[in-house]
Backbone as CSV, one residue per row, in Angstrom:
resi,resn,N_x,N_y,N_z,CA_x,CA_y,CA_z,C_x,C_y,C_z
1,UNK,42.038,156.719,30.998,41.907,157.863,31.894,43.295,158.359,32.291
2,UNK,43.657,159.633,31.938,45.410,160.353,32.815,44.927,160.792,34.040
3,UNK,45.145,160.452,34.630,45.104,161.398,36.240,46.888,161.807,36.834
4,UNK,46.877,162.663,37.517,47.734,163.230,38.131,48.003,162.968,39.669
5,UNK,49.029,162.650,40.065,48.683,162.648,41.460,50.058,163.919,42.046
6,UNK,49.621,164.805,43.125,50.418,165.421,43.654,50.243,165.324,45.189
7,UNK,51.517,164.124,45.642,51.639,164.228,46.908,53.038,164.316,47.451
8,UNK,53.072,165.246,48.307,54.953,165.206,48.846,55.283,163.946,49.848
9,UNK,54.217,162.719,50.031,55.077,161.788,50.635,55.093,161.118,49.584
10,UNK,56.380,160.995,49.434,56.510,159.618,47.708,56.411,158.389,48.082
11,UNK,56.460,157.747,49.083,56.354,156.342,49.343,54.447,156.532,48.978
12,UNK,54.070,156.961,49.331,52.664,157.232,49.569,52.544,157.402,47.796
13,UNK,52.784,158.177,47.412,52.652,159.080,45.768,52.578,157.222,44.812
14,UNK,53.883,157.521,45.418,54.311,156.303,44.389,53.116,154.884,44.107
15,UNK,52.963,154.576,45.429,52.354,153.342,45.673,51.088,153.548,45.481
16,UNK,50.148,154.963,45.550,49.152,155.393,44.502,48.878,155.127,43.152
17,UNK,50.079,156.143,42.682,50.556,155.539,41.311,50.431,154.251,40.793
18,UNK,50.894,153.051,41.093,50.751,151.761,40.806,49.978,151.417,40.958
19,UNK,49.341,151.711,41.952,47.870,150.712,41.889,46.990,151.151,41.168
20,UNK,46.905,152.658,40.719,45.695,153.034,39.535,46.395,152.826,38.663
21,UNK,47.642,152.247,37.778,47.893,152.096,37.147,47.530,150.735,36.550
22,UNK,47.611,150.097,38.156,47.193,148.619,37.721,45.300,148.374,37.381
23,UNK,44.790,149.226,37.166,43.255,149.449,37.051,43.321,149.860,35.682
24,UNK,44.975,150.480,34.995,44.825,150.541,33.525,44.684,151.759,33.390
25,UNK,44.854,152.898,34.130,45.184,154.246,34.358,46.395,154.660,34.118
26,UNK,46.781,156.065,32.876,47.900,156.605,32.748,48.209,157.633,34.073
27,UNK,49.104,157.191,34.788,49.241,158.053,36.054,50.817,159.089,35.740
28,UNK,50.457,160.491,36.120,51.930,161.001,36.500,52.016,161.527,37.990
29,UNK,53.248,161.936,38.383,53.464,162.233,39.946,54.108,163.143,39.727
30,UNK,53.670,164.210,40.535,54.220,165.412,41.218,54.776,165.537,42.533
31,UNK,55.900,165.270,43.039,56.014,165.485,44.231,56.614,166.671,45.324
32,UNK,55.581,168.003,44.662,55.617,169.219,45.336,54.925,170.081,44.782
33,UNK,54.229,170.561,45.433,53.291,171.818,44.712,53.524,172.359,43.735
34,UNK,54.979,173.279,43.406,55.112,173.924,42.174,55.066,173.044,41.043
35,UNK,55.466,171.616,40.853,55.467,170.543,39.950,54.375,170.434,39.681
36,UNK,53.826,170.071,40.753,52.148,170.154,40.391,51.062,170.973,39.610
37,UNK,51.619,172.269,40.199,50.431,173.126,39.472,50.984,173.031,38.535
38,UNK,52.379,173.197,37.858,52.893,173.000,36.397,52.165,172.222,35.598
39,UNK,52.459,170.748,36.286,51.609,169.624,34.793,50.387,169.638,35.011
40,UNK,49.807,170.091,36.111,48.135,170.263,35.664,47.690,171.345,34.473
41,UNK,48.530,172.172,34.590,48.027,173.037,33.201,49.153,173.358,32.189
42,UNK,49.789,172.213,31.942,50.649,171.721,31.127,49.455,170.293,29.851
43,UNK,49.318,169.419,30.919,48.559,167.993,30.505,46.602,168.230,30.937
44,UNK,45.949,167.656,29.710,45.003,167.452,30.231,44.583,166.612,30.745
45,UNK,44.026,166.879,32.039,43.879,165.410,33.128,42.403,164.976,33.052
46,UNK,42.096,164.026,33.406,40.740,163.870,33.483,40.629,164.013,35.459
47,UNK,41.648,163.391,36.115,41.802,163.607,37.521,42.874,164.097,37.913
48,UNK,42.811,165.002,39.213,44.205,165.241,39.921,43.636,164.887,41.633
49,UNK,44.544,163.635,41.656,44.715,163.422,43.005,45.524,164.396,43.880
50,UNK,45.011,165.392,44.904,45.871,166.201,45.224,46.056,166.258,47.072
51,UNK,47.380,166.460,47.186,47.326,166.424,48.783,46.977,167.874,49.178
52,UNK,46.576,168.335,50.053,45.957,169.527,50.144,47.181,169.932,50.551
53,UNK,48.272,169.570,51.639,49.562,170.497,53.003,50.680,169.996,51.493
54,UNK,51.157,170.545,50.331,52.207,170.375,49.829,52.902,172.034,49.689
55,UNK,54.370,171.169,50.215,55.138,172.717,49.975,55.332,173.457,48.628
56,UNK,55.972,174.448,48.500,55.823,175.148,46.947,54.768,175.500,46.727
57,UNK,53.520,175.288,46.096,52.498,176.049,46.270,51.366,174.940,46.870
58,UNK,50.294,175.797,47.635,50.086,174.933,48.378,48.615,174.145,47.684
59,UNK,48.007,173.111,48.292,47.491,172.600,47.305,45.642,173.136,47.212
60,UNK,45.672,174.075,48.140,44.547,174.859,48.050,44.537,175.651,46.761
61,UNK,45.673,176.288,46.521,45.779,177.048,45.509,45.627,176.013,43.711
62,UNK,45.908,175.578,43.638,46.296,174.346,42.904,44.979,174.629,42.305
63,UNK,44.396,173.664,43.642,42.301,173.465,43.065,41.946,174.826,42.972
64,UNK,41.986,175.693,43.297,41.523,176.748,43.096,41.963,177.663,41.824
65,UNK,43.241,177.494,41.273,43.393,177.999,40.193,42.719,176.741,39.078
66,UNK,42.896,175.508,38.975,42.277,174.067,37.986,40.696,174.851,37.914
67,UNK,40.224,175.418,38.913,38.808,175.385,39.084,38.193,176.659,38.195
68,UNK,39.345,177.831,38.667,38.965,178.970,37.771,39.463,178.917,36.407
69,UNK,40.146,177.874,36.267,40.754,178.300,34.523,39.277,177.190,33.292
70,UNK,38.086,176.551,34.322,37.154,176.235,33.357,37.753,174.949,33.089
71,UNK,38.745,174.123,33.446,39.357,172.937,33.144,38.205,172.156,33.404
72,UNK,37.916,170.881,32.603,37.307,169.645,32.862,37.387,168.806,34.155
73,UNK,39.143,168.669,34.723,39.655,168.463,35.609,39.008,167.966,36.563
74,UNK,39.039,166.667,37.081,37.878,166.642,38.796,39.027,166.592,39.627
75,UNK,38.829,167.392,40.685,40.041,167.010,42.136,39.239,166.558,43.337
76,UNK,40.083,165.404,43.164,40.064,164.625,44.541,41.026,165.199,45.399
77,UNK,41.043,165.694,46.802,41.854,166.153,47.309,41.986,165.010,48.794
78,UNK,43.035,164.518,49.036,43.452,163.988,49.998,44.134,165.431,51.612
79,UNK,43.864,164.516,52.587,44.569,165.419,53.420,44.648,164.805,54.388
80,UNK,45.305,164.752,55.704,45.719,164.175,56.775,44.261,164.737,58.092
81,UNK,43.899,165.245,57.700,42.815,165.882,58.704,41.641,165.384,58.269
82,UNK,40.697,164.836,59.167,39.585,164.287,59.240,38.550,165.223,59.444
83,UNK,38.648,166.350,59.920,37.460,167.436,60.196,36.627,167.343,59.583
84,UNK,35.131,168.051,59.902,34.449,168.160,58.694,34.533,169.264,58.765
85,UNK,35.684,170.381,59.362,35.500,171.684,58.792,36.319,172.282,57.579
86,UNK,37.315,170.934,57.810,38.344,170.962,56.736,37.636,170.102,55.693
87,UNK,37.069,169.386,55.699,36.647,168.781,54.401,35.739,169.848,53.684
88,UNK,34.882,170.516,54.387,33.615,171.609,53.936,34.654,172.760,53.557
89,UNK,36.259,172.893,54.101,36.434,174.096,53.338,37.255,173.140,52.172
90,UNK,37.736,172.340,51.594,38.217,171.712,50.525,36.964,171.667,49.702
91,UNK,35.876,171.367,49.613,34.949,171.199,48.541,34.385,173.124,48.271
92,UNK,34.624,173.329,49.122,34.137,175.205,49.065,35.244,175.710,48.128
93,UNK,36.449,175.478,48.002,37.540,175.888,46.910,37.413,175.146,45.582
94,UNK,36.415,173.960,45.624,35.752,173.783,44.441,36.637,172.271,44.159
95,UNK,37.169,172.048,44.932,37.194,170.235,44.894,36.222,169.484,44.661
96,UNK,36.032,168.130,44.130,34.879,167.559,43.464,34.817,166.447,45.130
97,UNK,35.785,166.296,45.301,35.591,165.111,46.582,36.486,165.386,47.225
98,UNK,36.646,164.651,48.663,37.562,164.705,49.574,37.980,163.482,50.371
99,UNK,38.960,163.062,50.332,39.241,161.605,51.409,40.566,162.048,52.337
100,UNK,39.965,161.789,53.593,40.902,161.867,54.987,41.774,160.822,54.294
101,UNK,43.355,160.974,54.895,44.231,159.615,55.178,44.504,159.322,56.549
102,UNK,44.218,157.794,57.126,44.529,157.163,56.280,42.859,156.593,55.073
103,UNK,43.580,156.327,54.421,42.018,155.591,53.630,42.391,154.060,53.070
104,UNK,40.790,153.481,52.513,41.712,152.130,51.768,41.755,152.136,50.446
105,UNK,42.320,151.746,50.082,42.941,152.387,48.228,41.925,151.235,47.534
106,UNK,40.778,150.766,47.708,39.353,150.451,46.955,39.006,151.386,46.880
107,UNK,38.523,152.575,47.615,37.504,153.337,48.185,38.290,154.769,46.954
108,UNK,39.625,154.502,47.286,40.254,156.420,46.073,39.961,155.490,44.818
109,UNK,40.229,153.961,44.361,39.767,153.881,42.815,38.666,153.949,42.233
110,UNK,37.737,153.880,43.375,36.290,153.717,43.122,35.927,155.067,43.152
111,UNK,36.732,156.059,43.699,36.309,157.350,43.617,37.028,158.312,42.388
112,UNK,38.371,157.985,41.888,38.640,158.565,41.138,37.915,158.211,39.661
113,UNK,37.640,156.728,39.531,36.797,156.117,38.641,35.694,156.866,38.338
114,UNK,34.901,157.355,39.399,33.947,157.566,39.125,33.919,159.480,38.969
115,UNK,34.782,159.746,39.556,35.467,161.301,38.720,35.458,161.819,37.354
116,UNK,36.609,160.410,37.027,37.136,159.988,35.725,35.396,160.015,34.646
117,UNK,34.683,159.583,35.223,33.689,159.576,34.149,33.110,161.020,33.863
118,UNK,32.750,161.956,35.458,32.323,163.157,35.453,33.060,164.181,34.438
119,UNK,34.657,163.618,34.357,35.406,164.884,33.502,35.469,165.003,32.062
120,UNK,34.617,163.656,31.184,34.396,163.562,29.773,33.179,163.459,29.725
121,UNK,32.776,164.140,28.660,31.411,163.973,27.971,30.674,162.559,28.308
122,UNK,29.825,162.938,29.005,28.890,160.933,28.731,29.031,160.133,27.910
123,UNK,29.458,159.367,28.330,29.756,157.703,27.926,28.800,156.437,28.562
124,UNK,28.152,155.623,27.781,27.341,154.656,28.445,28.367,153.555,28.898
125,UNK,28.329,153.393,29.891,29.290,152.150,30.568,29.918,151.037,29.334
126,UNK,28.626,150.356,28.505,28.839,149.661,27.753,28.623,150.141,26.389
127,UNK,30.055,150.283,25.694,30.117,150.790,24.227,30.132,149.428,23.303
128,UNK,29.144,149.912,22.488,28.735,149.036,21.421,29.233,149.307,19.654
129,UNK,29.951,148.645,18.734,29.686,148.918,17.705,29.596,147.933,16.741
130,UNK,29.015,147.566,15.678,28.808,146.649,15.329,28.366,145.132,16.231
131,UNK,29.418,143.908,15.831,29.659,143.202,17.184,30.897,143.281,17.955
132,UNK,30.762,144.058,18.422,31.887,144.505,19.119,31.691,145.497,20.106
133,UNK,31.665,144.396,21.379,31.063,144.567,22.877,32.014,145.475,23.735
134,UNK,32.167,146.527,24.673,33.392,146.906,25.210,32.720,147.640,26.675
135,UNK,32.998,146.756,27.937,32.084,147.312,29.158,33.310,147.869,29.793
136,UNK,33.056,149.099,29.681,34.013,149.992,30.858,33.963,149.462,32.433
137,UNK,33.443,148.927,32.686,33.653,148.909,34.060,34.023,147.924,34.779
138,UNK,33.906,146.761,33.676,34.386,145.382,33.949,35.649,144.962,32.972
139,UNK,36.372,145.794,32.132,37.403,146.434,31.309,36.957,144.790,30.678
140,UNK,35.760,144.124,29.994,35.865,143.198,29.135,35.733,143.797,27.640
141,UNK,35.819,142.700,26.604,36.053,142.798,25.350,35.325,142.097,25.117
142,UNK,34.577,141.659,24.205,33.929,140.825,23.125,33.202,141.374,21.999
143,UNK,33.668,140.217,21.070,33.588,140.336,19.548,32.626,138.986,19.203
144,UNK,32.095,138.728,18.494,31.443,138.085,17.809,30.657,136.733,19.278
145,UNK,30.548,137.698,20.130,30.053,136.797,21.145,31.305,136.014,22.138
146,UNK,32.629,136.536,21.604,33.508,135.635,22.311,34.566,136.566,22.872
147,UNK,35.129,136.409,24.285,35.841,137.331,24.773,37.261,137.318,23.824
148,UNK,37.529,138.861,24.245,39.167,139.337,23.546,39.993,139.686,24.583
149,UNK,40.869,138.723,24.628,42.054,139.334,25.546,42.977,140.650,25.011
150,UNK,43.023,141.826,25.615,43.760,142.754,25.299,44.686,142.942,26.757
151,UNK,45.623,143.480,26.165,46.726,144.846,27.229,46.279,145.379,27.905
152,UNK,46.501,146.103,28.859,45.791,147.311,29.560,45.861,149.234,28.578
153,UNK,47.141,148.929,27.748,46.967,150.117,26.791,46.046,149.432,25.529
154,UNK,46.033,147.947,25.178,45.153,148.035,23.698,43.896,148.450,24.267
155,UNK,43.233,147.833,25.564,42.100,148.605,26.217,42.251,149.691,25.958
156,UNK,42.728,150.752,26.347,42.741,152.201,26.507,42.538,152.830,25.395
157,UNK,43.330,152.233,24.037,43.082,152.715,22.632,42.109,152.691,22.368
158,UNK,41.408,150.863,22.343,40.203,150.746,21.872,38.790,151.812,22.686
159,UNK,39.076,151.780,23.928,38.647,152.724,24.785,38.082,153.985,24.248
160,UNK,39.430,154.759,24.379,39.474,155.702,23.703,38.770,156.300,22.140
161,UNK,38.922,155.088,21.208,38.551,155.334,19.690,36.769,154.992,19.796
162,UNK,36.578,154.474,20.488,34.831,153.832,20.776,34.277,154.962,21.340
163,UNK,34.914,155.780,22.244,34.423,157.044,23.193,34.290,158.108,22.597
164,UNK,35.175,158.215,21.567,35.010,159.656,19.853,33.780,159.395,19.066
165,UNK,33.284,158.105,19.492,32.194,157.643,17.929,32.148,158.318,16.958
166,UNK,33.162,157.847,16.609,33.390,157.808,15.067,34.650,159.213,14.821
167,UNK,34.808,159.555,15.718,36.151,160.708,15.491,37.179,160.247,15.311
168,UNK,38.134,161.182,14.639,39.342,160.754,14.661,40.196,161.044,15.616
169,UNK,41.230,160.236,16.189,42.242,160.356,17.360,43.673,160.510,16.427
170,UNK,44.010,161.164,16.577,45.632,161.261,16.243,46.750,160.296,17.184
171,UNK,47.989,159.950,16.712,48.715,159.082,17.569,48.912,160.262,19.107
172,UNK,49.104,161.326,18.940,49.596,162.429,19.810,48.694,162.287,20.831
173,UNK,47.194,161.950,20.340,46.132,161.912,21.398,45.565,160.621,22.230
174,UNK,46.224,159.835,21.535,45.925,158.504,22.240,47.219,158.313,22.849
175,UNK,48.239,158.910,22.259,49.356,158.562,23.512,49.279,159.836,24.713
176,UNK,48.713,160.869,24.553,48.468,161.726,26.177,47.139,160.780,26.417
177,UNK,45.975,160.381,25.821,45.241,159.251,26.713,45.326,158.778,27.951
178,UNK,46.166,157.593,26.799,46.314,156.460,27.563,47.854,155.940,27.880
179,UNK,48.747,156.788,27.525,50.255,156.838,28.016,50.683,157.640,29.096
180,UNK,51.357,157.930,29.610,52.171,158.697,31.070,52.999,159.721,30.262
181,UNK,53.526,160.418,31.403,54.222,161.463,31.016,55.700,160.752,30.115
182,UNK,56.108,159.681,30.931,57.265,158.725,30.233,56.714,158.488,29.096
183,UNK,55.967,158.356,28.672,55.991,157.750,26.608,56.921,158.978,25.783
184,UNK,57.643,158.133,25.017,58.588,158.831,24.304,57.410,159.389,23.220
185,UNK,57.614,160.937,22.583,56.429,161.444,21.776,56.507,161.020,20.513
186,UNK,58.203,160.531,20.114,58.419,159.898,18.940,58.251,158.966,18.625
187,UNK,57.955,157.556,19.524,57.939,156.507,19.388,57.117,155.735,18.589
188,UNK,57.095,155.140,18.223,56.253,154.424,17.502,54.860,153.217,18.399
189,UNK,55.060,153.281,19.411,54.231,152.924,20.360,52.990,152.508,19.949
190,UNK,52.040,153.999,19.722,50.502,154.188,19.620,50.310,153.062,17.678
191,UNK,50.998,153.243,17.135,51.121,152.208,15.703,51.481,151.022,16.260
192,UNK,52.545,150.575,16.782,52.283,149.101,17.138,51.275,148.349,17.838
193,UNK,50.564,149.662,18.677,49.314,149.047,19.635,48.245,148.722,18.823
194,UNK,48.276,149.737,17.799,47.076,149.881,16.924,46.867,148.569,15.826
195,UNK,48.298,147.867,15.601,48.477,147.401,14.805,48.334,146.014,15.354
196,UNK,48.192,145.301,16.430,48.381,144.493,17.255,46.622,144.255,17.956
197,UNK,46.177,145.437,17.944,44.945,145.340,18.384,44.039,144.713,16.969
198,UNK,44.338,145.687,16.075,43.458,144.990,14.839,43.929,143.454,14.817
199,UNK,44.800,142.852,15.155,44.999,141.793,14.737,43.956,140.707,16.187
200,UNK,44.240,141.212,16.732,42.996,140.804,18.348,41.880,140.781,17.852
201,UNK,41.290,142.061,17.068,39.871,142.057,17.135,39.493,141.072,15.815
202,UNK,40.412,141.119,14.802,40.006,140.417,13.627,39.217,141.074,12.815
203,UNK,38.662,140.070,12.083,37.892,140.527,10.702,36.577,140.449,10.642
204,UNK,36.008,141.294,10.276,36.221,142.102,9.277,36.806,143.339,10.159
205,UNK,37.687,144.141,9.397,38.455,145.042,10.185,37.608,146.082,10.646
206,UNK,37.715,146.709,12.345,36.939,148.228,12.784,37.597,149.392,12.774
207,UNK,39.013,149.357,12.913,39.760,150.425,12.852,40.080,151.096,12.105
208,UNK,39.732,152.566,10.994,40.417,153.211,10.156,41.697,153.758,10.302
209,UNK,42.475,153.499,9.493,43.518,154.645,9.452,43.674,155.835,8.885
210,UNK,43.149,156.883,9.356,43.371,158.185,8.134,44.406,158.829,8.383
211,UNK,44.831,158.616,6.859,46.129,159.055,6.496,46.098,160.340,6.697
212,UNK,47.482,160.857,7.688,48.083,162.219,7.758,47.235,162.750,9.382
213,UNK,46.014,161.699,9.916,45.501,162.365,11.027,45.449,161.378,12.329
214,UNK,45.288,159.971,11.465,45.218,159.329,13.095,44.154,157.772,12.359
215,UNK,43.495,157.758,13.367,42.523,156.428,13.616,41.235,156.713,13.731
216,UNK,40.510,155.888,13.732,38.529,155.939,13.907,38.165,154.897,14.007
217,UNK,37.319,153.991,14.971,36.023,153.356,14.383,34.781,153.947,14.025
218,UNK,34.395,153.472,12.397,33.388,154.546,12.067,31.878,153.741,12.897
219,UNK,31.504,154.961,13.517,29.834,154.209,13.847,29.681,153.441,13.028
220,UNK,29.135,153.076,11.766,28.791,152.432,10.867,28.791,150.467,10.729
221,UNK,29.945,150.469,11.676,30.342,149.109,11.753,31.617,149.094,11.149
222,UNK,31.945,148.158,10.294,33.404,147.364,10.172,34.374,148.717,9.253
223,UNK,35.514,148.855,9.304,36.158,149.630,8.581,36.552,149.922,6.875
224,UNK,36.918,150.492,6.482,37.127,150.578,5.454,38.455,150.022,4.873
């Protein structure tokens, strides 16, 4: 899942950041409105955590332009005001949710989580192919009946390539995935993950490589 977060207190931003990161979330930070509205329609997000009072543009505008341009996008909008007249006008500009601060940071992962699912096509919690078990929500693995320890990005790949059934992902697309704005675009990254994961999941191999486009697991079961 990429989510965005735009808040102008960075101690606050930051320490957001990390902790959905530590849930295995590609996070970037904006810390001012104009930044903000930039990489929201720069990157496709699946979330934008947004503070509503940010200077530069403000963050009413933000959701309100994400909302009219037809984006997938869910916004969670944070704000320092508890009202419910301010919360009823944040969801009226077409915010998907709203959380007063202060809040407890269970309550925004459990909410952006569950965002995160609203902004892609349906996915059943637990993706199946062949034997090869993968429960989103308990980020486990298993193969032939026996758990797989992965990364928090080989998750995200495998994630990712199980959620196309059977499409192909290009390296370009699994690194805006499940990488941050920091992944170098040249790197060789998304191939070593790929290459490291097949060796996790074992044999018989699930992962295709098609040459010149990217990766697949084919529905079908084991790879070619």
């Amino acid at each position: 899942m990429r989510v965005l977060v735009v808040e102008d207190e960075r101690s606050l931003a930051d320490a957001i950041a990390r902790g959905l990161r530590r849930q295995g979330m590609a996070v970037d930070v904006a810390y001012d409105g104009s930044a903000g509205h930039e990489m929201a329609f720069v990157t496709r997000y699946d979330v934008v955590v947004l503070d509503r009072d940010l200077p530069g543009v403000h963050g009413d505008q933000i959701c309100a332009d994400l909302v009219a341009s037809g984006a997938l996008t869910r916004v969670l909008m944070l704000t320092a005001s508890g009202r419910v007249a301010d919360r009823v006008g944040g969801l009226q500009l077409g915010a998907d949710d709203y959380l007063p601060k202060p809040f407890a940071f269970d309550e925004l992962v459990a909410r952006v989580q569950a965002l995160g699912r609203r902004a892609t096509p349906a996915a059943p919690p637990v993706l199946v192919v062949a034997d090869l078990v993968l429960d989103q929500s308990r980020r486990l693995v298993i193969r032939g009946g026996l758990p797989v320890e992965l990364t928090r990005k080989e998750f995200g790949v495998l994630e990712e390539l199980l959620k196309a059934r059977g499409g192909v992902l290009s390296s370009e697309e699994l690194l805006e995935r499940v990488w941050d704005a920091n992944a170098d675009p040249f790197t060789t990254t998304v191939r070593v993950t790929v290459m490291t994961l097949r060796k996790k999941l074992g044999d018989p191999p699930l992962i295709d490589t098609v040459v010149g486009a990217g990766y697949r697991v084919p529905q079908t079961g084991a790879g070619q």
